[in-house]
One Martini backbone bead per residue (centre of mass of N, CA, C, O) as a GRO file, in nm:
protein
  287
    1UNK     BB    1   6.404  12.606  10.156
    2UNK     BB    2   6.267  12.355  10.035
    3UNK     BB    3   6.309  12.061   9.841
    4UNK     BB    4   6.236  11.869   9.493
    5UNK     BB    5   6.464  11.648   9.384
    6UNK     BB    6   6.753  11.484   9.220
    7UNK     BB    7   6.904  11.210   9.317
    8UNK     BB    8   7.103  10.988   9.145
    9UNK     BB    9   6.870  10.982   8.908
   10UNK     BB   10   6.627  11.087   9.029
   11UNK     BB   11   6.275  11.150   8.979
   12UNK     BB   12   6.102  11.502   9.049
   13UNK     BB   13   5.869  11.693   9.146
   14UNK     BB   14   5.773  11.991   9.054
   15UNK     BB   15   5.585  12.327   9.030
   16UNK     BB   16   5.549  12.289   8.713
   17UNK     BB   17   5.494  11.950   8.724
   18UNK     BB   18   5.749  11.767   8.637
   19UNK     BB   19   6.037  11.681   8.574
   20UNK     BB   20   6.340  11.701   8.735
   21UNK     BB   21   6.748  11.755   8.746
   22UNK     BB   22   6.662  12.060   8.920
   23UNK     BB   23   6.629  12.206   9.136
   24UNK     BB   24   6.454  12.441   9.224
   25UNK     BB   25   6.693  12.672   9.340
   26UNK     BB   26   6.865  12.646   9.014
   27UNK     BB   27   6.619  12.759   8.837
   28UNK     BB   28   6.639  12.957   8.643
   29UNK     BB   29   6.503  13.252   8.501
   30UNK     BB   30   6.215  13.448   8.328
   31UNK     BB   31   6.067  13.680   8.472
   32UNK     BB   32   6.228  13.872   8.661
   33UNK     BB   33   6.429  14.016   8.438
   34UNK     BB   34   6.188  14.121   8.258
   35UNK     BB   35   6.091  14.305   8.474
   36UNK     BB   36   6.343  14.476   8.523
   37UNK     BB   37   6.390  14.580   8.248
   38UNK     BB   38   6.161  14.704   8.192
   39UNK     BB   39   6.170  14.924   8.463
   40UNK     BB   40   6.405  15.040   8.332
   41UNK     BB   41   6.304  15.175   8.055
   42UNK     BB   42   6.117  15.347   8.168
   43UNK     BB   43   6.283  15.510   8.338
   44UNK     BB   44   6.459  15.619   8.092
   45UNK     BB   45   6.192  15.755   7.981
   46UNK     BB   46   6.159  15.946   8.224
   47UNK     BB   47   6.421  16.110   8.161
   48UNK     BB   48   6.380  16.188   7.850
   49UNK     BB   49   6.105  16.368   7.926
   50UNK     BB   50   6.288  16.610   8.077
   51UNK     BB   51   6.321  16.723   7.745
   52UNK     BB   52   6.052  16.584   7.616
   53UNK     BB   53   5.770  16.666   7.655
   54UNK     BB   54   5.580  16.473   7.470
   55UNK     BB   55   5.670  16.237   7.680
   56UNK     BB   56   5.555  16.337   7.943
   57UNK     BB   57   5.272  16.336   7.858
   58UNK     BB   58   5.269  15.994   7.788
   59UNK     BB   59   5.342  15.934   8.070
   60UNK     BB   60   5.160  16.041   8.272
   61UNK     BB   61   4.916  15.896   8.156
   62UNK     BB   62   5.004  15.619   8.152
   63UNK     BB   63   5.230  15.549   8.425
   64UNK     BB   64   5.002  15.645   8.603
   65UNK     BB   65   4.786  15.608   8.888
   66UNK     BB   66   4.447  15.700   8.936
   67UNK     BB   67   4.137  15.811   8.961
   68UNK     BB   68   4.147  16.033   8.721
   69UNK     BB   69   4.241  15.784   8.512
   70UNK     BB   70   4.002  15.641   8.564
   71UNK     BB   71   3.757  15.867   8.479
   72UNK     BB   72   3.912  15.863   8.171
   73UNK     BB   73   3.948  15.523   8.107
   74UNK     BB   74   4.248  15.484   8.232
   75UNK     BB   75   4.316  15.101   8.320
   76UNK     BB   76   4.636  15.044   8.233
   77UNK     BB   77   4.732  15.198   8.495
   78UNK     BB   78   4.738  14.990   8.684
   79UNK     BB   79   4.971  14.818   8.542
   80UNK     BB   80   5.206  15.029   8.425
   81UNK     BB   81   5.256  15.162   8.727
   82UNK     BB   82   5.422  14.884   8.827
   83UNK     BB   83   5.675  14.983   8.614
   84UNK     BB   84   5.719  15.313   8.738
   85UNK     BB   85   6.003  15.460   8.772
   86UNK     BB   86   6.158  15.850   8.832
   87UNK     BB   87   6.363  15.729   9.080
   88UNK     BB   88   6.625  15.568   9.134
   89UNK     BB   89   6.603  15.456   9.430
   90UNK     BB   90   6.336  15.324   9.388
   91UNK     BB   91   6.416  15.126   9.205
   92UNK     BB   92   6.648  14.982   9.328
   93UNK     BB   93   6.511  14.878   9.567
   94UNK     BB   94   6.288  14.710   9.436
   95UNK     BB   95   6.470  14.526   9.277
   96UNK     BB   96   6.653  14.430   9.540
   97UNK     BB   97   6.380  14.273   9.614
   98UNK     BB   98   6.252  14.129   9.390
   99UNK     BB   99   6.498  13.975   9.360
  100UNK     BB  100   6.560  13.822   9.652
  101UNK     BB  101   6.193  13.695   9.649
  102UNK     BB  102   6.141  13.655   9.333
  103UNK     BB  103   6.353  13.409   9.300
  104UNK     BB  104   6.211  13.230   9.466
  105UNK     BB  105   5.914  13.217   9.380
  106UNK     BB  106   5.955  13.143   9.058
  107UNK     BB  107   6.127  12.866   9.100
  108UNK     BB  108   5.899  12.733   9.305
  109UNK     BB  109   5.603  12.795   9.100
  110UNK     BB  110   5.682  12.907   8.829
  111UNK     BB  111   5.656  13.147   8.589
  112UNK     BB  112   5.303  13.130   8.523
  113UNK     BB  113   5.271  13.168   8.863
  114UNK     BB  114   5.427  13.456   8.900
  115UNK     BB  115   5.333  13.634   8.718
  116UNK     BB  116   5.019  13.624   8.804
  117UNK     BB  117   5.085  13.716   9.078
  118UNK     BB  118   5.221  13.998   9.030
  119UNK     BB  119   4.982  14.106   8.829
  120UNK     BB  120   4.764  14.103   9.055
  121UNK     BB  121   4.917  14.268   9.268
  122UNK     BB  122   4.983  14.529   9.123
  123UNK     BB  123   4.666  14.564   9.044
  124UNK     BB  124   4.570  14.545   9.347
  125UNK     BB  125   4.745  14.801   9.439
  126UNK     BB  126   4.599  15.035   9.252
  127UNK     BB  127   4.310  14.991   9.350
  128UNK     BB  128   4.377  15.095   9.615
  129UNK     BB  129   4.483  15.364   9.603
  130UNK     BB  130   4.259  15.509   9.483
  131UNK     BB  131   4.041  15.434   9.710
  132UNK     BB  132   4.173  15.555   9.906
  133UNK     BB  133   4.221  15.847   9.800
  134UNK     BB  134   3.933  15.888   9.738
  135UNK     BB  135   3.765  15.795  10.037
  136UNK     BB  136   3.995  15.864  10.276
  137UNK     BB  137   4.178  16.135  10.127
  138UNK     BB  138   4.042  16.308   9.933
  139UNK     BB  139   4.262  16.262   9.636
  140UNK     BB  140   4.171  16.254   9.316
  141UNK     BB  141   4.484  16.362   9.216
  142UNK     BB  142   4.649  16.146   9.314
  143UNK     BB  143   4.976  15.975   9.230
  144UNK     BB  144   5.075  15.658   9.112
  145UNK     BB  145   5.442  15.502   9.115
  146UNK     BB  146   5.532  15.118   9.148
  147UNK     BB  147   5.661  14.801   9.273
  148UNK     BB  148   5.559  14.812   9.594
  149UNK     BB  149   5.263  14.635   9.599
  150UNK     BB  150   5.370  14.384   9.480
  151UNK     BB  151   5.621  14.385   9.650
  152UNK     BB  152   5.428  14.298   9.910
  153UNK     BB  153   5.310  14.035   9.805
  154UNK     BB  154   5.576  13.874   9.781
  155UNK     BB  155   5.607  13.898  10.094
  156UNK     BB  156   5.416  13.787  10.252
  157UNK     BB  157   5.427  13.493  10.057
  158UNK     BB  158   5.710  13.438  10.179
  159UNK     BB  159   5.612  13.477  10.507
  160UNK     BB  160   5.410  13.204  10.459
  161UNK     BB  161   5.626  12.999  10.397
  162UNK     BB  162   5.914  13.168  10.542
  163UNK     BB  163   5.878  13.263  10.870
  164UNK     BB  164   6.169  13.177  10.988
  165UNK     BB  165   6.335  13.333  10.806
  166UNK     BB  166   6.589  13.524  10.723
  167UNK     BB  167   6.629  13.902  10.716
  168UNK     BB  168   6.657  14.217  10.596
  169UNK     BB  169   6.659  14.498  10.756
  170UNK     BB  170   6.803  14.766  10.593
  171UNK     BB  171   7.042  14.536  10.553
  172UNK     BB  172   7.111  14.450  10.859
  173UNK     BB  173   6.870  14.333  10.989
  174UNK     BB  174   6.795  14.026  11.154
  175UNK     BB  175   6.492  13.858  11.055
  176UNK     BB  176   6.178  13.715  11.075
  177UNK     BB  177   5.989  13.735  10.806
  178UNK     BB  178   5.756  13.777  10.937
  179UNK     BB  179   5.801  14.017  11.133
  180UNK     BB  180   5.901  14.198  10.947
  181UNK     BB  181   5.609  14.232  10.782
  182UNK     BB  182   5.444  14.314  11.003
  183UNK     BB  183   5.632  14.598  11.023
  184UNK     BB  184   5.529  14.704  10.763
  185UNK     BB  185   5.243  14.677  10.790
  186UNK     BB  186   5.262  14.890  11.078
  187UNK     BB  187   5.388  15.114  10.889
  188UNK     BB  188   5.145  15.162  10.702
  189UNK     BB  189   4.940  15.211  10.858
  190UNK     BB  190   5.055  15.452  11.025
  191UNK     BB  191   5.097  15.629  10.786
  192UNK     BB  192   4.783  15.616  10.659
  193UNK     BB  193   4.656  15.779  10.901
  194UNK     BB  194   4.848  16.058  10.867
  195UNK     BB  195   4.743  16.081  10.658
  196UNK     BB  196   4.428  16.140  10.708
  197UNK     BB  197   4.590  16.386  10.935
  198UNK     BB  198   4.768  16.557  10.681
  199UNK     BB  199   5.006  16.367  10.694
  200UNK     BB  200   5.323  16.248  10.644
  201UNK     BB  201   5.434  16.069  10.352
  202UNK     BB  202   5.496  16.037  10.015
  203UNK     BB  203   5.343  15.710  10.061
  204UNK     BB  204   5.160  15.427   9.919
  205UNK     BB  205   5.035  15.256  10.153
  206UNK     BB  206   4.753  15.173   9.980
  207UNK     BB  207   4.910  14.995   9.776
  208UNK     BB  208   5.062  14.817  10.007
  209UNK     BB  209   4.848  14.703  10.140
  210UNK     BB  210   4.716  14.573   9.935
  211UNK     BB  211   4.936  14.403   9.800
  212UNK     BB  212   4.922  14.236  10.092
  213UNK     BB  213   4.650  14.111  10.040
  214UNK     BB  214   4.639  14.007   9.798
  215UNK     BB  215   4.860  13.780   9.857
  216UNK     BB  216   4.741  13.615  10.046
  217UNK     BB  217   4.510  13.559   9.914
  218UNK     BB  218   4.657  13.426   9.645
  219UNK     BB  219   4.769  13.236   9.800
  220UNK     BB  220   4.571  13.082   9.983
  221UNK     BB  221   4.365  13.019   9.749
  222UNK     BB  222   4.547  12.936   9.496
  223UNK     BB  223   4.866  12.861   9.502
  224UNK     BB  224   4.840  12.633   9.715
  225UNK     BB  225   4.653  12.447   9.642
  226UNK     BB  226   4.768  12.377   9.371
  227UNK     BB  227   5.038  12.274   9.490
  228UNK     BB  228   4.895  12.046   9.648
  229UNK     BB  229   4.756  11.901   9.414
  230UNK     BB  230   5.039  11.815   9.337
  231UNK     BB  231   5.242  11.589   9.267
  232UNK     BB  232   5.469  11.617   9.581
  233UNK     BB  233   5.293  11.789   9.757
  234UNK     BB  234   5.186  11.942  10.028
  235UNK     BB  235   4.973  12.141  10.206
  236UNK     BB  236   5.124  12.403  10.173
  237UNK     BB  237   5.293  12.338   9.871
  238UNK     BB  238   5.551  12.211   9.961
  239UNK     BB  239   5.805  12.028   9.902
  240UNK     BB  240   5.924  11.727  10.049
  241UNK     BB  241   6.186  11.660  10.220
  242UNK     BB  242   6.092  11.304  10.118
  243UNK     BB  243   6.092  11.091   9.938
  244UNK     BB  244   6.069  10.763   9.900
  245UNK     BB  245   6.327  10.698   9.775
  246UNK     BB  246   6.523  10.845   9.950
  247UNK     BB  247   6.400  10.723  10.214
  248UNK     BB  248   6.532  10.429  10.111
  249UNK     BB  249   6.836  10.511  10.087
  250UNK     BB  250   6.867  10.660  10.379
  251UNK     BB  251   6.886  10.394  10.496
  252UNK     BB  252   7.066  10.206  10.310
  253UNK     BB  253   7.323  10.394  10.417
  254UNK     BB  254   7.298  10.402  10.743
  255UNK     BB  255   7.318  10.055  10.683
  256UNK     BB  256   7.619  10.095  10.552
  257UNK     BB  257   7.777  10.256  10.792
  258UNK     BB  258   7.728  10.031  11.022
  259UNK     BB  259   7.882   9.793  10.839
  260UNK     BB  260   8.115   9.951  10.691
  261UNK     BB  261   8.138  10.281  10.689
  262UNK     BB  262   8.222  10.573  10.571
  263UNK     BB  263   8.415  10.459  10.310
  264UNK     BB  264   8.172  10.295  10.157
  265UNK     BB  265   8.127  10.573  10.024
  266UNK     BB  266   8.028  10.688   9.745
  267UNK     BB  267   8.016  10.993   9.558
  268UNK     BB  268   7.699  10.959   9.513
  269UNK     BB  269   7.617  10.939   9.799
  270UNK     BB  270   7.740  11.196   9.883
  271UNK     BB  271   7.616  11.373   9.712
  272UNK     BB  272   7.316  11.299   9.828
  273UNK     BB  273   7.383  11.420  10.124
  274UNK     BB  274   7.431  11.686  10.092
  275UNK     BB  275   7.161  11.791   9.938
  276UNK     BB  276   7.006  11.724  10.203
  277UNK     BB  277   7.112  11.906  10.376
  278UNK     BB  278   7.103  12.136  10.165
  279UNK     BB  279   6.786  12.154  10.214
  280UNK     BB  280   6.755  12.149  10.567
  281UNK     BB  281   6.884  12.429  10.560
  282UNK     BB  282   6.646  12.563  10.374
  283UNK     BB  283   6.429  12.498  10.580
  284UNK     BB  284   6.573  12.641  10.851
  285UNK     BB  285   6.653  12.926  10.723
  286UNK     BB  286   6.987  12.902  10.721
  287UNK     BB  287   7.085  12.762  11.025
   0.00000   0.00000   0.00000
């Protein structure tokens, strides 16, 4: 996970457009927090509905997104069911992989680009399933809730950035991005077909699939160009490896190592090395 950082009191450009003095990869979070917090809130919503009628049929109406919830033109719930889950297990893996993965690209992006995208992605995974399910499997009063669509999409597009580094399948198989998300994308296919042919499992294969396209979609169209069009990132969206002024530096000190021993390097000096390895090191997957 490579990054355009400050070295020395040296000032680069960041994601979100202007100079900072911390690295992209140790930026604040703000958005991924009250994403997971909202998730939280709705879920105790979904509990207390359990013994509250009155309150289980708002959430009903509004929290589910399906066919039928557009027919009665509920379109609010394209978005809000994309923060709604009623099964702590549910929650629990969306927010561990949410916070995971969004909060390197929350970081990267910056906060009002990863906002955009992640409720367009959540946004086109709701889209996806209901013309699944309307069209596809004709279940068009099956109803779908959860932010596995939008974080589908975060994945792939973590995905299309960093390929090469490794991730955990079940938390256990150490896998590259890519590969991995292939594998996902792979078993939502699979899962698909079997609804299709009357079997399967109750899971929402179809805004998998939809979030999984959406992301691609809006990383490849707008969020790379957007990013590579500001000053100091590369083609890919990615800040550079090194800026001009670094590579300068470090030119500078690899002839003062050889001209007088690496003793003669200062703390600033040592620390700016430092900063490049771990730089390097997450350019190249964490390897």
């Amino acid at each position: 996970m490579g990054g355009q950082e400050v070295a020395g009191g040296e000032s680069a450009a960041t994601s979100g457009g202007g100079a900072s003095s911390v690295p992209w990869w140790r930026r604040p979070l703000r958005v991924v927090p009250v994403i997971i917090g909202i998730n939280v809130v709705v879920f105790l919503a979904w509990q207390l509905s359990k013994a509250v009628p009155q309150l289980r049929g708002i959430m009903v109406v509004n929290f589910l997104t399906s066919p039928l919830h557009l027919e009665h033109r509920l379109y609010w719930t394209l978005l809000t069911s994309v923060f709604s889950h009623a099964e702590l297990w549910h929650l629990a893996i969306n927010m561990i992989v949410l916070y995971s993965f969004g909060a390197v690209l929350e970081r990267l992006w910056g906060p009002r680009t990863f906002l955009g995208f992640y409720l367009a992605a959540g946004i086109l995974a709701s889209v996806s399933h209901c013309a699944v399910t309307q069209w596809l499997l004709s279940r068009g009063n099956v109803s779908a809730l959860g932010a596995s669509g939008a974080i589908s999409g975060l994945l792939l597009a973590y995905a299309l950035i960093f390929p090469r580094h490794k991730i955990l399948v079940l938390g256990i198989i150490p896998v590259p991005a890519a590969a991995g998300v292939v594998a996902f994308v792979g078993l939502d296919v699979w899962g698909l077909i079997a609804q299709t042919r009357g079997g399967g499992l109750p899971i929402g294969h179809g805004a998998h699939l939809g979030g999984a396209a959406a992301g691609a979609v809006l990383y490849l169209l707008f969020i790379r160009p957007k990013l590579a069009a500001r000053r100091g990132y590369n083609g890919a969206g990615m800040p550079p490896a090194l800026t001009r002024e670094e590579s300068r530096r470090l030119e500078r000190l690899h002839s003062k190592v050889e001209e007088e021993g690496r003793e003669s390097l200062t703390p600033e000096d040592r620390l700016f090395l430092h900063q490049l390895r771990e730089r390097f090191r997450d350019v190249r997957g964490g390897s």
